[in-house]
C-alpha positions as CSV (number, residue, x, y, z in Angstrom):
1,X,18.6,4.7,20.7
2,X,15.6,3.2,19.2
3,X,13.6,0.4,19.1
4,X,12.4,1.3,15.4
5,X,14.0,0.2,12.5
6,X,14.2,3.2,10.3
7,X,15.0,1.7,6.2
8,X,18.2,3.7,5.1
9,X,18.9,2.1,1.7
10,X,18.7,-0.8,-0.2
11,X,22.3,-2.9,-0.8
12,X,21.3,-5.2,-4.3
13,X,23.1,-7.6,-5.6
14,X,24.8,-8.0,-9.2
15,X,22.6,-10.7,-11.0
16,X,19.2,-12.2,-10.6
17,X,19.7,-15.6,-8.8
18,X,22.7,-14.6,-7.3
19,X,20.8,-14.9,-4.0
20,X,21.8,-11.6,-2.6
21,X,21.0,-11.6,1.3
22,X,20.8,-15.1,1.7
23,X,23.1,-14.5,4.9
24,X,23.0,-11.2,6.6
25,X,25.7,-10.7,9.4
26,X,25.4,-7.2,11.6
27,X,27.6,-5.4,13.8
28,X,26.7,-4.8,16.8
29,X,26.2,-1.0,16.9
30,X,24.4,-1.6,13.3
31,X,27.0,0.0,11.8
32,X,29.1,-2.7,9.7
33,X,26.8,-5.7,7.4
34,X,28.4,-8.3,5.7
35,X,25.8,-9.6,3.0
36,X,26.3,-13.2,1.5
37,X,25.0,-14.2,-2.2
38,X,25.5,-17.9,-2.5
39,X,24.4,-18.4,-5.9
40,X,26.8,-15.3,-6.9
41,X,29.2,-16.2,-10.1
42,X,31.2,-13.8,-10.3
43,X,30.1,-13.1,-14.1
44,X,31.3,-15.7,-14.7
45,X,29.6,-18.4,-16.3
46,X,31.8,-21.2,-16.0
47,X,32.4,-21.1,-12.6
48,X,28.8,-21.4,-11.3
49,X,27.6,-20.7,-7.6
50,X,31.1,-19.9,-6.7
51,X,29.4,-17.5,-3.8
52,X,30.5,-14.3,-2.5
53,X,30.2,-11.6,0.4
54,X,30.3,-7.9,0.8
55,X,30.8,-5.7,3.7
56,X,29.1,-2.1,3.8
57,X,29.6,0.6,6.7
58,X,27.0,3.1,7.2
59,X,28.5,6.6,6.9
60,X,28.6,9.1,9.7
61,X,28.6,11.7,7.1
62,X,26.3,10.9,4.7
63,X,23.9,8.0,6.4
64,X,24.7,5.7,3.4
65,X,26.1,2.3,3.3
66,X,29.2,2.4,1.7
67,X,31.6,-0.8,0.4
68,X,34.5,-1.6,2.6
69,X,36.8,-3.4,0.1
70,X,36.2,-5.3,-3.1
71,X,33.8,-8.2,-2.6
72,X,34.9,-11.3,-1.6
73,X,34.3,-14.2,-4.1
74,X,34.6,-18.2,-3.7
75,X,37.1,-20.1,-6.0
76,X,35.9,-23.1,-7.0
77,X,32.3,-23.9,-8.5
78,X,29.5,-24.7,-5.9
79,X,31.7,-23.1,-2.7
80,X,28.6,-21.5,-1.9
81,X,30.6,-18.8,-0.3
């Protein structure tokens, strides 16, 4: 294993402002990221800041991150998820 940080993709988020990366949690082989967006509404303009998170797995097979599960959205306005 390396000390070198090699960039494999990049994991965006839906909206502008939706603050995509704000909280970054990694496994620790590097193989699982859970990414937070705080300012995420879910496309929903009513319910504003409501917040989610997403986790990705890096494949074995391909070397992408793929999604594990839908993403994971707050309920109320201003959860901040």
């Amino acid at each position: 294993m390396s000390d070198i940080w090699t960039k494999i993709k990049d994991i965006t988020g839906v909206s502008n402002g939706d603050q995509h990366g704000q909280t970054v949690s990694l496994s620790a082989d590097g193989k699982v990221v859970a990414i937070g967006a705080s300012g995420s509404d879910n496309g929903n303009p009513t319910l504003l800041d409501v917040g989610s998170v997403s986790v990705y797995e890096l494949s074995e097979f391909d070397g992408q991150w793929n999604q594990i599960g839908a993403t994971i959205y707050g309920q109320n306005q201003e959860d901040f998820l």
